[in-house]
C-alpha positions as CSV (number, residue, x, y, z in Angstrom):
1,X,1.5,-12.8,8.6
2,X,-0.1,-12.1,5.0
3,X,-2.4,-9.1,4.4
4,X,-4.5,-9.7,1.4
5,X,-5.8,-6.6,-0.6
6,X,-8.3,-6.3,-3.5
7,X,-6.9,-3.6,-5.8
8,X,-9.2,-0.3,-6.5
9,X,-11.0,1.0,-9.4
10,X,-9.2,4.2,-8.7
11,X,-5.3,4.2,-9.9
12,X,-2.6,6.8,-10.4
13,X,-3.0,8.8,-13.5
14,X,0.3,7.7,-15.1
15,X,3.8,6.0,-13.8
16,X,7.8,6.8,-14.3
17,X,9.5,4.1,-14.7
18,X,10.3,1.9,-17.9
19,X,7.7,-0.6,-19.4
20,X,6.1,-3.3,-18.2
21,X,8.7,-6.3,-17.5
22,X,7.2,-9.7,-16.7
23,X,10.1,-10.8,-15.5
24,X,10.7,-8.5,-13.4
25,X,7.3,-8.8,-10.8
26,X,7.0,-11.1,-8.1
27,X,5.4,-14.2,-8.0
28,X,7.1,-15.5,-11.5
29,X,4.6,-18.8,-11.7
30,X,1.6,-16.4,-12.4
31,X,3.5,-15.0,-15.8
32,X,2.1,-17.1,-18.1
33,X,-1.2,-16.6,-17.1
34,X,-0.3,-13.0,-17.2
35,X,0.6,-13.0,-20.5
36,X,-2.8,-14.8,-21.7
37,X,-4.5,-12.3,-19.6
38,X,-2.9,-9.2,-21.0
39,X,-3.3,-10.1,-24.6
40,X,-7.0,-10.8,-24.4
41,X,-7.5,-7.3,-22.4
42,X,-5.4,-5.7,-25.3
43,X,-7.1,-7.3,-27.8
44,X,-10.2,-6.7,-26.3
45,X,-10.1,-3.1,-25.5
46,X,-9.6,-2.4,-29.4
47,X,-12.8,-3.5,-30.2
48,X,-16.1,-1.4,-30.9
49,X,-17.9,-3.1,-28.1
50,X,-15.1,-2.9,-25.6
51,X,-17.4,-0.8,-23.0
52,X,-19.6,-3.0,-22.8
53,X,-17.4,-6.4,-23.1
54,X,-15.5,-5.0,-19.6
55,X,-18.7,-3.3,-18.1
56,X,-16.9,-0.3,-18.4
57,X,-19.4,3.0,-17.2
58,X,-19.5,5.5,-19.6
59,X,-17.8,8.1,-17.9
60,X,-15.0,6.0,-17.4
61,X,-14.9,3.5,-20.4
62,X,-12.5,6.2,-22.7
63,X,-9.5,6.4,-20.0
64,X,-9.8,3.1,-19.1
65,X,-9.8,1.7,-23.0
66,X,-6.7,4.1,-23.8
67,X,-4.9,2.7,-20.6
68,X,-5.4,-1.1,-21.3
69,X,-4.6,-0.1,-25.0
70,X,-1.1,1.2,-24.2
71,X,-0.5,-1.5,-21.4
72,X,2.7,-2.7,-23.9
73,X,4.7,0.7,-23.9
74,X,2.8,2.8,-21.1
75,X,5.1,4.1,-18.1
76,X,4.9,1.8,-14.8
77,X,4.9,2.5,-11.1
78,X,4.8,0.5,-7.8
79,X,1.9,-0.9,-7.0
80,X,2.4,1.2,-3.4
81,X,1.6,4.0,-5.9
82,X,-0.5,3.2,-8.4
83,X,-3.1,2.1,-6.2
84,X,-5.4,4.6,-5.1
85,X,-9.0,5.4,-3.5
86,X,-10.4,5.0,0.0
87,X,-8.5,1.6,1.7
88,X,-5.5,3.1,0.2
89,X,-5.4,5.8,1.1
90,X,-5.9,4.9,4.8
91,X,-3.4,2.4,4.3
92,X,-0.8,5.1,2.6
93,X,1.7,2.1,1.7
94,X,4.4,5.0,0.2
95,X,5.1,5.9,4.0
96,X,5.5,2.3,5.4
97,X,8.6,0.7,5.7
98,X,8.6,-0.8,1.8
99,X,10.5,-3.8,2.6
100,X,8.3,-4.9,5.2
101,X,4.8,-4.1,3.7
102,X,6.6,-5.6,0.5
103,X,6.8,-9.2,2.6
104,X,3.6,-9.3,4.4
105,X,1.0,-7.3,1.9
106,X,-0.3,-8.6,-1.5
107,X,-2.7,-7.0,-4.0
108,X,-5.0,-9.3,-5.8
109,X,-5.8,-8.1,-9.8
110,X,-8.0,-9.1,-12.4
111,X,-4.8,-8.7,-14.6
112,X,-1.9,-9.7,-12.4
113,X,-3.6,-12.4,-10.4
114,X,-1.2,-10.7,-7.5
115,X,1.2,-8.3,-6.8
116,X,3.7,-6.9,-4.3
117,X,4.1,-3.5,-3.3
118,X,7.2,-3.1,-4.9
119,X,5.8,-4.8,-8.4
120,X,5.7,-2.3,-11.1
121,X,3.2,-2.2,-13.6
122,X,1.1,0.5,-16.2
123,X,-2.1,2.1,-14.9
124,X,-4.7,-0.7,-16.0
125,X,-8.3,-1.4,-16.0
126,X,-9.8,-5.2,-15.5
127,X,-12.2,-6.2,-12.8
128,X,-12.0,-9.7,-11.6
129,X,-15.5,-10.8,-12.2
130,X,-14.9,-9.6,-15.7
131,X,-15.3,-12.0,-18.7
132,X,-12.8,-11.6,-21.8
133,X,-13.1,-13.2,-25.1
134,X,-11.3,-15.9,-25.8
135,X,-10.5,-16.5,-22.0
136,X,-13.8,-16.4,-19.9
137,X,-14.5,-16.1,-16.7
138,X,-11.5,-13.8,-15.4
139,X,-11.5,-15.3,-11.8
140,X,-11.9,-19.3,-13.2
141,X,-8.6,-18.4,-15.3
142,X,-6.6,-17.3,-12.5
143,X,-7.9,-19.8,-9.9
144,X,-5.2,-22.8,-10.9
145,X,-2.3,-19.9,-11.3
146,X,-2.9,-18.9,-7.8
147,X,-3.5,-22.1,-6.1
148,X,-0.4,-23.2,-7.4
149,X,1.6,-19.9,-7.1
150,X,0.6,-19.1,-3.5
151,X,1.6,-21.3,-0.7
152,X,1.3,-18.9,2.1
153,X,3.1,-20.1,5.5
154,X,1.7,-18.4,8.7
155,X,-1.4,-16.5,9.2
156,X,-3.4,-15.0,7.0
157,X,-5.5,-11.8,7.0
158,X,-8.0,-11.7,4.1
159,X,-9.0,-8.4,3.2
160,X,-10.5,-9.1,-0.1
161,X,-13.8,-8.2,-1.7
162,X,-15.9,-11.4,-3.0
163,X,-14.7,-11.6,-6.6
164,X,-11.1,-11.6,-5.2
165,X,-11.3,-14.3,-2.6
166,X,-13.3,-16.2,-5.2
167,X,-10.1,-16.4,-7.4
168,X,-7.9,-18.0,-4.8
169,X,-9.0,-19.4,-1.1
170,X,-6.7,-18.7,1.8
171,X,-5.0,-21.6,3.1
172,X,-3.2,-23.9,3.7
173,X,-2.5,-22.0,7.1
174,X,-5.1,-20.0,9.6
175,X,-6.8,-17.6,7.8
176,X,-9.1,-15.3,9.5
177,X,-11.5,-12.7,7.3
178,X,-11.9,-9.2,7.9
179,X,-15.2,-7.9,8.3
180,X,-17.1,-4.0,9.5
181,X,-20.0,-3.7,11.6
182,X,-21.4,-0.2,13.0
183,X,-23.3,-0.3,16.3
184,X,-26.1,1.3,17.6
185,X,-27.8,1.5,20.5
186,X,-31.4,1.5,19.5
187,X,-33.8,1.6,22.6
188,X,-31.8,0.6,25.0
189,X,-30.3,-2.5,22.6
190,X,-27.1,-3.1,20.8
191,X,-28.1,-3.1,16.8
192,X,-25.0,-3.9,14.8
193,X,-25.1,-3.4,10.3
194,X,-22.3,-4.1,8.2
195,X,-21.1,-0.9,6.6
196,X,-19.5,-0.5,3.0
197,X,-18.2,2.8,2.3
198,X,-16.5,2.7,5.9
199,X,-15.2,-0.5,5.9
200,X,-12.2,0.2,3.3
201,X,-11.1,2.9,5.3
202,X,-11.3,0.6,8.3
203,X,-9.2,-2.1,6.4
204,X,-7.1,0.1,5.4
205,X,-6.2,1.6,8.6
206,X,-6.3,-1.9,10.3
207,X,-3.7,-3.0,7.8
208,X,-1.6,0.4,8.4
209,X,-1.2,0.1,12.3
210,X,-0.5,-3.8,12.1
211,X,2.7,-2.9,9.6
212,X,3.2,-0.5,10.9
213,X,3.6,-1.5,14.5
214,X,5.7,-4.5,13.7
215,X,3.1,-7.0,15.1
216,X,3.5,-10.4,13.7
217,X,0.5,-12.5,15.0
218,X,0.7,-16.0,14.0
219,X,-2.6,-17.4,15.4
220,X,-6.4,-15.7,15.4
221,X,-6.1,-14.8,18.6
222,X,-2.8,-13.2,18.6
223,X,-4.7,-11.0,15.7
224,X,-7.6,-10.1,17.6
225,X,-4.7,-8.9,20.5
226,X,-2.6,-7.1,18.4
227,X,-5.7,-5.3,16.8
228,X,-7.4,-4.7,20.0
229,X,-3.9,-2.9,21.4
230,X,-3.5,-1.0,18.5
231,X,-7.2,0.6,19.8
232,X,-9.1,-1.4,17.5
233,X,-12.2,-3.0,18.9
234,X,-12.9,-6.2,17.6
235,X,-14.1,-10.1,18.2
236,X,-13.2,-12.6,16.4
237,X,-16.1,-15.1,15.4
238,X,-14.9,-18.1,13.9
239,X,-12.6,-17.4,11.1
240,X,-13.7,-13.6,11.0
241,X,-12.5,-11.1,12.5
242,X,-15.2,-8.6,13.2
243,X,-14.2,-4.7,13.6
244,X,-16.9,-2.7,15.1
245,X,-17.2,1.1,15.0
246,X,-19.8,3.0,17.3
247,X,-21.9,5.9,16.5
């Protein structure tokens, strides 16, 4: 089983550990898209429209340009760590057994393309539906990377927020999409809406219990089992499985 994750806006405030090694992270066939990647962030935080050219808020644009600045020499941490915010922090990969959530978890990046747990890299800022100069589209110039670097055997649980899963598609094996719904009962009838805020935390957790219980589904169904033990409730529709939370 494969759990795919989108990364988060919100990161660590700094890492302690030497700098950034290409060589070093997982999935080596992405590195030289990496490299292209990382040069035209660099080169493109530096200049005088950089906010705007990463659609960068204000409030954010100086920490973030500072960070992708010093991507060369900054500090690194595990991606376990440096990813922060609400999925993660349900998730909370720094207590789960690091080898295991290391073989069955992987991060998506606008930077990276994808990471392990155990990858370390600097505190960055690059969303995938971002467009850099000289490169484009950032989610067209991973796609080829990715099709070629992952060739995922067994089951897949896709995770992922759209620009993500438009950078690489799950397959060649069963692949099953992760989706929220709240219900309520509204005279009498079942009313379901999908929810956003709640449905990292729901991923999150989902992902949590299924490391963290050892389950190793290898069909749909075995998924929607494994979830529904683990107290979820859930159906699966087609290639989605659907959690649902009540009021």
């Amino acid at each position: 089983m494969h759990i795919l994750l989108p990364p988060s806006e919100r990161k660590a405030s700094g890492g302690d550990g030497p700098p950034l090694d290409l060589a070093a992270l997982s999935l080596p066939e992405l590195n030289p898209t990496r490299a292209r990647v990382l040069d035209a962030l660099r080169r493109a935080s530096r200049r005088r429209d950089a906010a705007d050219v990463l659609g960068l808020p204000a409030g954010q644009a100086e920490e973030a340009l500072a960070r992708n600045r010093a991507l060369a020499e900054a500090p690194t941490l595990p991606a376990a760590r440096l990813y922060t915010g609400v999925l993660y922090d349900n998730l909370d990969l720094p207590s789960l057994d690091p080898d295991l959530a290391a073989e069955r978890i992987i991060v998506f990046s606008g930077l990276w393309g994808a990471l392990r747990p155990t990858d370390r890299v600097p505190p960055y800022r690059l969303a995938m539906n971002a467009s850099l100069p000289g490169i484009g589209g950032v989610a067209a110039a991973w796609r080829p990377a990715l099709k070629q670097a992952l060739r995922l055997d067994g089951l897949i649980v896709d995770m992922r927020s759209g620009p993500y899963a438009a950078a690489w598609k799950a397959g060649p094996g069963p692949a099953v999409a992760v989706r929220v719904f709240r219900e309520r009962v509204v005279d009498g009838v079942p009313k379901r809406t999908v929810v956003s805020h709640m449905a990292k935390a729901t991923r999150g957790a989902l992902a949590r219990d299924l490391i963290a219980s050892g389950a190793a589904p290898q069909t749909p169904g075995e998924l929607a089992k494994a979830a529904a033990d683990l107290g979820h409730t859930v159906e699966l529709n087609g290639t989605n499985l659907d959690v649902i939370l009540h009021s």
